[in-house]
N, C-alpha and C positions, 0 to 999 in steps of 0.2 A: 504494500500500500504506500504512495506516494500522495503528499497533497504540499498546498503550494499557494501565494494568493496570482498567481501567474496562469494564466489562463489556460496554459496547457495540461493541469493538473486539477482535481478537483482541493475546494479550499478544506472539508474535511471528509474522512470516508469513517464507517463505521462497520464492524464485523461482529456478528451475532455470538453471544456466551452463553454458556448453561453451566447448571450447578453449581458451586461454591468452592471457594478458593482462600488462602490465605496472605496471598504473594502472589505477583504475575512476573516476571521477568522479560525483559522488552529488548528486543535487538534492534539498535536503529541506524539509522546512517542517514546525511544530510548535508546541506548545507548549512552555513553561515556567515555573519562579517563583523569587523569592528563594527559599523553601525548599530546593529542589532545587539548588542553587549551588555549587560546586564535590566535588560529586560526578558519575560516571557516570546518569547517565538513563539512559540506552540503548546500544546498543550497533550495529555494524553488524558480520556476520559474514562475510567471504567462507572459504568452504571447496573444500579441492583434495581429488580423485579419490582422492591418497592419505589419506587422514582429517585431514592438516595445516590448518591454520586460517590465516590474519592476522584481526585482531581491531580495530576502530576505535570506542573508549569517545568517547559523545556526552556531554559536558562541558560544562554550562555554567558561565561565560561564553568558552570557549578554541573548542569544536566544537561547540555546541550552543545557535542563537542561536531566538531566539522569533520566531514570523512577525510579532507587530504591531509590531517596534519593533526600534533597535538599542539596545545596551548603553550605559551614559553611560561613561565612561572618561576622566577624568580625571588620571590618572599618578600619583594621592593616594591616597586611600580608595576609590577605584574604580579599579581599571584591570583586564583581559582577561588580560595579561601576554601576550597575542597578537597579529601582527599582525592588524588587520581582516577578516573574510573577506568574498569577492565576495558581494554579495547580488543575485538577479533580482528585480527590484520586481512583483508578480503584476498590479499595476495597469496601467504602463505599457512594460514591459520593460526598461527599465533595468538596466545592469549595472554595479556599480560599488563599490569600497569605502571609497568617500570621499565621501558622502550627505550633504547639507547642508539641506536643506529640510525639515526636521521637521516635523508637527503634533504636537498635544495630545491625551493622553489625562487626563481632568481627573481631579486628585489622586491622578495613576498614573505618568504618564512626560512627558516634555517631548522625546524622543526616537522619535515614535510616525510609520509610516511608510503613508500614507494607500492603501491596499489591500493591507497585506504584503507582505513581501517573501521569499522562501527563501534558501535557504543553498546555495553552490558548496560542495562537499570534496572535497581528491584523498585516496584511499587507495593507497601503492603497494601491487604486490602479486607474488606469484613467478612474470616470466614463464616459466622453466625446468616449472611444475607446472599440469596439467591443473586446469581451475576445475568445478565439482560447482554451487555453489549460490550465493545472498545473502540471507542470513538480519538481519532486522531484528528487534531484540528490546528492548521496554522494560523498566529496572528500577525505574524510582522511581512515586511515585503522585503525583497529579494534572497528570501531561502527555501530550501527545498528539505520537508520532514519526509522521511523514511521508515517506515517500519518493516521489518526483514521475520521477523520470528516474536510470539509468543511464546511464554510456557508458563501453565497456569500449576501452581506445589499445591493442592489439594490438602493433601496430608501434612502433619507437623511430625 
């Protein structure tokens, strides 16, 4: 699922749940830019049977990381204020949040991750309430949300 507020993409799409979950784990990939910077991008929706929601705002640099590169973070003028998150490298499958072999993207980033890579996120979620849907929805303009894989942990 792709959405986008760019005409080519819908601006959010929604895929049907059942049963009850306590955790969803969300594989995403996308765009992003300095602009976009510590505001919501997008959002991930999960909704329950009773019309209840939980709600996970795509933030970059904290939830919301760009598939060609990681963030520089420095603990000065830059830093995520986040730990790391896991990223799968689309190139070679790598999973890891401690990435050290950078290329270049010239006069863009010195942090550039040579096939992309997505983003791991746990969202908890109520397992006590029937699950209805996952709605992905972007707010800002000129990015592109991705969602590549769910997986819903049922059990504890």
């Amino acid at each position: 699922i792709y959405t986008s507020q760019w005409d080519n993409y819908p601006k959010q799409k929604s895929v049907q749940l059942n049963g009850s979950a306590f955790h969803i784990y969300l594989l995403m990939a996308g765009s992003t830019n300095p602009m976009q910077s510590r505001i919501a991008n997008g959002l991930v929706i999960v909704t329950y049977k009773d019309g209840s929601a939980d709600t996970l705002q795509l933030i970059n640099p904290q939830t919301w990381w760009p598939i060609e590169q990681d963030y520089m973070d420095d603990g000065y003028a830059f830093t995520t204020s986040v730990v790391k998150p896991l990223r799968v490298h689309l190139k070679t499958g790598l999973i890891t949040n401690n990435y050290t072999h950078y290329t270049n993207i010239k006069g863009f980033s010195n942090k550039a991750i040579d096939g992309g890579a997505a983003t791991v996120l746990d969202m908890p979620l109520q397992a006590s309430k029937q699950l209805q849907s996952l709605t992905i929805k972007t707010l800002t303009n000129d990015v592109v949300i991705g969602l590549m894989s769910a997986t819903l942990i049922r059990n504890k």
